[in-house]
C-alpha positions as CSV (number, residue, x, y, z in Angstrom):
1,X,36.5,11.6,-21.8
2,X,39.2,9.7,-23.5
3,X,37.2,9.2,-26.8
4,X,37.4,13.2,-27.2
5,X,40.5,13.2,-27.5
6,X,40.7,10.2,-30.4
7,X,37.2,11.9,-32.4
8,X,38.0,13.3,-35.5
9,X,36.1,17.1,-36.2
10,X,32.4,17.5,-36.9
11,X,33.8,18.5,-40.5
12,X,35.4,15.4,-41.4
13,X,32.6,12.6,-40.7
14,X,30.3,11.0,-42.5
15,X,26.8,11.0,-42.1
16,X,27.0,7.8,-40.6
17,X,29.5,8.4,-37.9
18,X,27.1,11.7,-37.0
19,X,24.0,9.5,-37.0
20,X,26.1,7.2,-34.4
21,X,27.6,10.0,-32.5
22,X,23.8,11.3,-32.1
23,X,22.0,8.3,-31.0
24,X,25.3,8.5,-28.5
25,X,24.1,12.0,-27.6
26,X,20.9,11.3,-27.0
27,X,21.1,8.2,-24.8
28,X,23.2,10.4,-22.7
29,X,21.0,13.0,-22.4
30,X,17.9,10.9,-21.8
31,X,19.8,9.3,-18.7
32,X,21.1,12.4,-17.3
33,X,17.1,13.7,-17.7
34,X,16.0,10.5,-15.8
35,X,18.8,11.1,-13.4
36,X,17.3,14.8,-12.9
37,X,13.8,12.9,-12.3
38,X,14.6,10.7,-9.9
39,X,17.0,13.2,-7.8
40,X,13.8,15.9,-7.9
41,X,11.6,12.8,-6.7
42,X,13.9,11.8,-4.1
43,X,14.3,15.2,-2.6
44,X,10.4,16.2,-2.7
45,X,9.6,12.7,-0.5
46,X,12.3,13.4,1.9
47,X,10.8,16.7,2.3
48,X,7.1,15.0,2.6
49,X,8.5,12.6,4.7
50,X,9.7,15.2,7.6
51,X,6.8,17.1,7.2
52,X,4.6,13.7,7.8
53,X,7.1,12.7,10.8
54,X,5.7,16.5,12.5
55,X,2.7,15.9,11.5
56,X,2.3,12.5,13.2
57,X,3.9,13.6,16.3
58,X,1.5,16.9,16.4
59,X,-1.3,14.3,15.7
60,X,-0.3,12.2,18.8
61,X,0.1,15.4,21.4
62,X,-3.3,17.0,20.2
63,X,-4.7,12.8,21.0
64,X,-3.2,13.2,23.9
65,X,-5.1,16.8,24.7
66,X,-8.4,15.8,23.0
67,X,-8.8,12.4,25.3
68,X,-7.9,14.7,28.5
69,X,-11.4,17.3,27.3
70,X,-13.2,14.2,26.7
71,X,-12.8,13.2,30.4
72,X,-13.7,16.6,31.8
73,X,-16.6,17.0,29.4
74,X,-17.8,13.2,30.7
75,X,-17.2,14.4,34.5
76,X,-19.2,17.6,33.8
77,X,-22.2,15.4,32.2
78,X,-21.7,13.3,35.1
79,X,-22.5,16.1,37.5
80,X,-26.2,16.6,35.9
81,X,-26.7,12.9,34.6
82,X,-25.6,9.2,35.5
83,X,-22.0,8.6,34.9
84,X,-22.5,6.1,32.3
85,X,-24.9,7.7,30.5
86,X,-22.9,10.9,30.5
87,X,-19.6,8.9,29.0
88,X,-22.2,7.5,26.3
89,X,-23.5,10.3,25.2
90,X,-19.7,11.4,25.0
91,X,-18.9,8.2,23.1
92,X,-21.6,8.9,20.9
93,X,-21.1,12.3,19.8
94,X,-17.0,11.0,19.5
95,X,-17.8,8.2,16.8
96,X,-20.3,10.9,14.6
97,X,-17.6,13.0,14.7
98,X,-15.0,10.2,13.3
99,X,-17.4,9.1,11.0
100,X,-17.9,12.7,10.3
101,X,-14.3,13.0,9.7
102,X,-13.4,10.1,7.7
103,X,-15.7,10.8,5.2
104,X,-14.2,14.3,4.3
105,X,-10.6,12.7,4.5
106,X,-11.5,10.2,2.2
107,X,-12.7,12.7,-0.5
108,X,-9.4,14.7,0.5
109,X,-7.4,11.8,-0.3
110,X,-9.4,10.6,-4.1
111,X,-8.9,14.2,-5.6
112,X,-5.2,14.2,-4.5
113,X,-1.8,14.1,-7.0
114,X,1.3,12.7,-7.1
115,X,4.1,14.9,-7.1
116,X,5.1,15.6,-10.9
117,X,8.9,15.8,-11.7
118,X,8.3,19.4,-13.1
119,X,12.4,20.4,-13.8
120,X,13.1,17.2,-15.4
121,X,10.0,17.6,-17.8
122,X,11.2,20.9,-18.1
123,X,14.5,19.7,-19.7
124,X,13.5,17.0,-21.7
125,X,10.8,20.1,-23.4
126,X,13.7,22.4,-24.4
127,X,16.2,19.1,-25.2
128,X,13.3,18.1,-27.8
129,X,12.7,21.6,-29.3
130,X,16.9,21.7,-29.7
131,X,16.7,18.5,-31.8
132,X,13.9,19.9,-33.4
133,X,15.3,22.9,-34.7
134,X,18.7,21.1,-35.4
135,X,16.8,18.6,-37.5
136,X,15.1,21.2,-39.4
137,X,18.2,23.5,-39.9
C-alpha cells in the first residue's frame, strides 16, 4: 500500500511503466483467483468430509441392524431345514447380493466428477473479458 502513495498518475507514465504496472496487475489478480480456488475447494471437502463422517456412522448402525435380520432369518430357516444348511443358504444369498452390489457401486464410482471450482472460473472469465476489452479500447 506504501507504493500508492510514491506512483505517479495513469497520465504521466510511459508505456513502459504501464506495461510493468500491468504484468503487476495481473500477477495479482491471478493469485487472488487461485486463492478463490483453493478456499472454494477447501470448503466443498470439508463439507464432503462431514457428510462422509454421517454416512459412515449410518453405514455401521444399518451393519449393525442388517447382521441382527440375518440371524432371525437363519433361525427361521432353521425351524423348516438343518441349521447349517439354513445359515448357508443365508450366506449364500448374502455374497450374491454383495457381489450384486459392488458391481453397481463400481459403475457409480467410474462415471463420477470431481468437484469443479465453478466461482473461481467464474472470475478468471469476466477478469479475461476486462483485459480483453481494455486491450481493444
Amino acid at each position: 500500500m506504501i507504493e500508492e502513495t510514491h506512483r505517479k498518475p495513469s497520465g504521466e507514465k510511459s508505456v513502459g511503466e504501464l506495461v510493468s504496472d500491468l504484468s503487476d496487475e495481473v500477477k495479482h489478480l491471478v493469485r487472488d483467483e487461485m486463492r478463490l480456488a483453493v478456499f472454494e475447494l477447501q470448503s466443498k471437502g470439508k463439507k464432503m468430509g462431514a457428510g462422509a463422517g454421517l454416512f459412515g456412522a449410518a453405514g455401521i448402525f444399518a451393519l449393525f441392524g442388517l447382521a441382527t435380520l440375518i440371524a432371525a432369518a437363519v433361525l427361521a430357516l432353521a425351524m423348516v431345514m438343518p441349521a447349517w444348511l439354513a445359515a448357508v443358504v443365508t450366506g449364500a444369498a448374502l455374497l450374491l447380493i454383495g457381489g450384486i452390489s459392488a458391481l453397481i457401486g463400481k459403475k457409480e464410482i467410474t462415471s463420477g466428477t470431481p468437484p469443479v471450482p465453478e466461482e473461481a472460473i467464474a472470475g478468471v472469465r469476466e477478469d479475461v473479458d476486462t483485459v480483453k476489452q481494455g486491450v481493444r479500447s
